[in-house]
N, C-alpha and C positions, 0 to 999 in steps of 0.2 A: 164345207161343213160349218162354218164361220156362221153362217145364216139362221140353222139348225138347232144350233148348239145351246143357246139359250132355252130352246123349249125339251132337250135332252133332262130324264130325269135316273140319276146316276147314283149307283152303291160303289162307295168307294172301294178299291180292292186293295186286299191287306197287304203288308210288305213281303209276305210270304206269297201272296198270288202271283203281285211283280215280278218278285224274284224266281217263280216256277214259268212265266209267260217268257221272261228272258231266256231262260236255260231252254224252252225249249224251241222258243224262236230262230235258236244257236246251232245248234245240235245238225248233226252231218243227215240231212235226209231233204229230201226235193221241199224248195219252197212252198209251191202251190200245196201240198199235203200237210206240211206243218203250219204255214200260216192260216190256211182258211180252219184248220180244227184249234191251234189257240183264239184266232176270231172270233169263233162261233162259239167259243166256249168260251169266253171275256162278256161278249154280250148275253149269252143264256142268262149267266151268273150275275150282271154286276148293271145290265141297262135294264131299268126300271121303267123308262117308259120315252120310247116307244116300246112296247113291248113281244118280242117277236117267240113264237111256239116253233121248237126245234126243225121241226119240218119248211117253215115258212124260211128259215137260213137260207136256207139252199136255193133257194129264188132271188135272194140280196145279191148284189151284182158286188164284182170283188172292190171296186172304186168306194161303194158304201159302206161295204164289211172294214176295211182298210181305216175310212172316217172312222166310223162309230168306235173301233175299237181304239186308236189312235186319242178319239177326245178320252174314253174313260180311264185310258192307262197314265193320260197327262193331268188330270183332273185329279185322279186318285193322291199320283206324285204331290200336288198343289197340297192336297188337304194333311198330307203328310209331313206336311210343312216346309216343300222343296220350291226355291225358284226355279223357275223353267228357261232354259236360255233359249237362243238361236242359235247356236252351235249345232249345225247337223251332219258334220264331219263323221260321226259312228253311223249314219245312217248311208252315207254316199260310196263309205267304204264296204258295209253290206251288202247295198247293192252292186258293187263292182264286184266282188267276188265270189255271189253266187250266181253272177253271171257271167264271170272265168270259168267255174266248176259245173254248170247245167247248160244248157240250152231250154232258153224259156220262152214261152208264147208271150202276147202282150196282154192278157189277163192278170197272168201271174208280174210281170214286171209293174203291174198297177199295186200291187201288195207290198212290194218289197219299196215303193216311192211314200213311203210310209214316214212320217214328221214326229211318231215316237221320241220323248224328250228322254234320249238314251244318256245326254250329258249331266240330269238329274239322277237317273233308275240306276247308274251305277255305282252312284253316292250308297243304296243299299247294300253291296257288297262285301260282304266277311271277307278275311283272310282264308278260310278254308271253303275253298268254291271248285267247280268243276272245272276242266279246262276249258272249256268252251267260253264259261265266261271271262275266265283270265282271261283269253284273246278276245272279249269283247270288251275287257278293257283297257286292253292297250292299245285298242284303238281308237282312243281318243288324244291320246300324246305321242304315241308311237311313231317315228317315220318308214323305217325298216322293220315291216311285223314279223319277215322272216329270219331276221337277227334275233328278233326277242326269242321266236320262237325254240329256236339254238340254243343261247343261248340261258333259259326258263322251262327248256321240252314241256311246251304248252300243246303241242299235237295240233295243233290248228295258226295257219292253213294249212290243211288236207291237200298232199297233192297228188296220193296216190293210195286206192284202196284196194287191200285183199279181203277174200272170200272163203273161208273155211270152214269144216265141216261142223267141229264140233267145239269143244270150252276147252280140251284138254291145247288144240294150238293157238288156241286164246290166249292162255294165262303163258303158255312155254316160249312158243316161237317169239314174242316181245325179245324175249330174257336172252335165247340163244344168240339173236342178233347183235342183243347189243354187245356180247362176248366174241362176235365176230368183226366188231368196230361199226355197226349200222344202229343208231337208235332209232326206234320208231318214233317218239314224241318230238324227239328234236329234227326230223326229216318229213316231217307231215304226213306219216303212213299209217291209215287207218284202217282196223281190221274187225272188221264182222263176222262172230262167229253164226253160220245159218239153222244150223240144228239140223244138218241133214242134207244129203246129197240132194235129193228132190229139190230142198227149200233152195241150195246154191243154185242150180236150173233157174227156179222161178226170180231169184233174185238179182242174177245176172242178167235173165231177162227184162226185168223192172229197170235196171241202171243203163243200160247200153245204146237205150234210145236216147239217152238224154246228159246222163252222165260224158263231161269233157274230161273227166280225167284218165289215167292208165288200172288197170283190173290185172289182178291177180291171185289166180282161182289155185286151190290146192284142195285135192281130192285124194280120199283112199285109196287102194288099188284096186279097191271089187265096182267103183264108180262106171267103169268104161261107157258103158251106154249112155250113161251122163256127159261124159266127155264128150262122146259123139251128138247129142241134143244141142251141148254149147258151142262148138266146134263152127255152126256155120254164122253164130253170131259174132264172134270174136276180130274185132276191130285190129289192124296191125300193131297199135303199141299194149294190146292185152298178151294177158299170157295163163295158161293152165298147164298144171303141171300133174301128173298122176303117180301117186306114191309107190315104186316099184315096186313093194310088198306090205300087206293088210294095211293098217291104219297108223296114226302118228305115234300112239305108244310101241309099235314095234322100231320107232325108230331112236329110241333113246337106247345109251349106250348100257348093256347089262350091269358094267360097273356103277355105273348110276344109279339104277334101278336098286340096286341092291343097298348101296346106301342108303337111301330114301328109306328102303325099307326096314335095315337094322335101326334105324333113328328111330323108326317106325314103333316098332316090337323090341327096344332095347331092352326092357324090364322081364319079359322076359322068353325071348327066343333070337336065334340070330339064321338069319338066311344065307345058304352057302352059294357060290355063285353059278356055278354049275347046274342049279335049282332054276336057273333063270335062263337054262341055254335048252332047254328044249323048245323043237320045233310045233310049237304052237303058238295061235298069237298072245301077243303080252298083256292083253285085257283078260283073256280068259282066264290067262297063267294066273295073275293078282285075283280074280275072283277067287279062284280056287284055291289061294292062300289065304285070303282071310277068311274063308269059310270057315278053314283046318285050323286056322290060331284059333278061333272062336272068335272073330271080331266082329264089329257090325260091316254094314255091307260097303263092300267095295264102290265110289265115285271117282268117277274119273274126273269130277274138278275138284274134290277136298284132295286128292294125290297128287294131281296135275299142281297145286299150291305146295305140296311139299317136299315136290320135289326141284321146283324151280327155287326152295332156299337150300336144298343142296347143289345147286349148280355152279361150280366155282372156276371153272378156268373152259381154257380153251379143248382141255382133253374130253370135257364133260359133250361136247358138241360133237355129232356122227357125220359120216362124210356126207350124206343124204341131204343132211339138213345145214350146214353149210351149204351144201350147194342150191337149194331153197333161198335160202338169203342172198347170194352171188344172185341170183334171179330178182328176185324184191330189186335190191340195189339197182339193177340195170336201165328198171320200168321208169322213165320219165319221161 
């Protein structure tokens, strides 16, 4: 690229773009898919000439994409007023670990041999940043990034992902474990919530070819046939679990629920708990109580959020879902 470079004509990218091409360079998702879309979105924006028409991208071989994005991202740093070192210790560590955690062709390992001056781009970093990039920068002084990890629950390295259906075991299952002694940030356990039995299918599928890590899927109980779609893909350290009955808010404890919800409607109603023990599911049961308060509508993630600040001890966790967690834990 050395050759080139001279006759490259370049808009600097703001500290704000750097800092958005970091984060998402970072971010838990297959190399080849994130690097060639901040590439090709680096050069749309910011190479001026040669000047390439979105379509014509995709004909750039990933050895050039890699160059071109590479000089504009270290150029921009330059004008920003950073020296550039040789230090490519964050780059060699990148490369090694997302080629612990994928299996990649040698296209994609052309992307990731990337000279990105990451000893400068981290100089742009606030105190309040994502995790991802917390752990992209500690590794530039770090020796043990899984000590840091521990002991900063930076959540990355990722060494095992779960698969769930919806936001409500998003926001809860984090919380319950770590009241079962397991933290997720500090054990590199990453969870994706899919928006749907279907989308778990498809996204199981997406990962299994390629993804080196352990999967751990958690399904409703009306999923089955799902179960059965995933079933023949499931690698021996995967695991799928299927929720003995309806979905994850039936599995919180009614004493729980019930709290959540007198915090709820303190001012002015209080919910008896017996209210909460009929046999219907517990999504429906809350719909049709805030109907009757007159409240706005019932979300299962503005609830799923308040009810993970009334969760306080170990009683607040059902046997179901402990034993969810004793699973997570197992997966390495």
């Amino acid at each position: 690229m050395d050759n080139v470079s001279k006759s490259l004509k370049i808009k600097p990218m703001s500290e704000e773009q750097l800092i958005i091409s970091a984060d998402r360079l970072t971010r838990f998702k297959h190399p080849e898919t994130k690097y060639t879309r901040v590439f090709k979105d680096i050069l749309s924006n910011n190479l001026i000439q040669p000047k390439f028409k979105k379509r014509e991208l995709d004909n750039v071989s990933y050895i050039e994409l890699r160059d071109y994005a590479e000089e504009i991202i270290n150029y921009s740093l330059v004008q920003l007023g950073f020296n550039l070192t040789d230090n490519f210790l964050i780059n060699q560590r990148l490369y090694d670990y997302e080629n612990s955690i994928f299996l990649l062709d040698t296209n994609t390992q052309e992307l990731l041999k990337n000279r990105i001056n990451y000893d400068a781009l981290i100089k742009l970093f606030k105190t309040d940043i994502p995790k991802n990039l917390q752990w992209l920068k500690s590794l530039s002084t770090e020796a043990d990034i899984t000590l840091v990890r521990s002991e900063k629950s930076q959540l990355y390295p990722i060494e095992r992902v779960i698969i769930t259906e919806g936001i409500t075991e998003e926001i809860l299952l984090p919380v319950f474990a770590r009241l079962c002694g397991y933290d997720f940030d500090k054990t590199g356990t990453y969870l994706i919530s899919a928006g749907g039995k279907n989308q778990v299918v498809k996204l199981f599928y997406k990962l299994y070819e390629t993804l080196k890590l352990p999967v751990y899927i958690l399904l409703d109980k009306d999923a089955e046939s799902n179960l059965e779609e995933i079933k023949p893909k499931l690698r021996e350290f995967d695991k799928i679990h299927l929720l003995k009955s309806g979905e994850f808010e039936d599995l919180l404890p009614p004493e729980l629920v019930q709290r959540t919800l007198n915090d709820d409607f303190k001012n002015f109603s209080q919910i008896e708990l017996e209210t909460l023990k009929q046999n219907i599911p517990m999504a429906k049961l809350l719909e049709e109580l805030f109907k009757e308060k007159g409240l706005h509508e019932f979300k299962k993630s503005e609830f799923a959020e308040h009810v993970a600040r009334q969760i306080t001890s170990k009683k607040d966790v059902s046997t179901e879902i402990a034993d969810i967690v004793e699973e997570i834990k197992s997966k390495k």
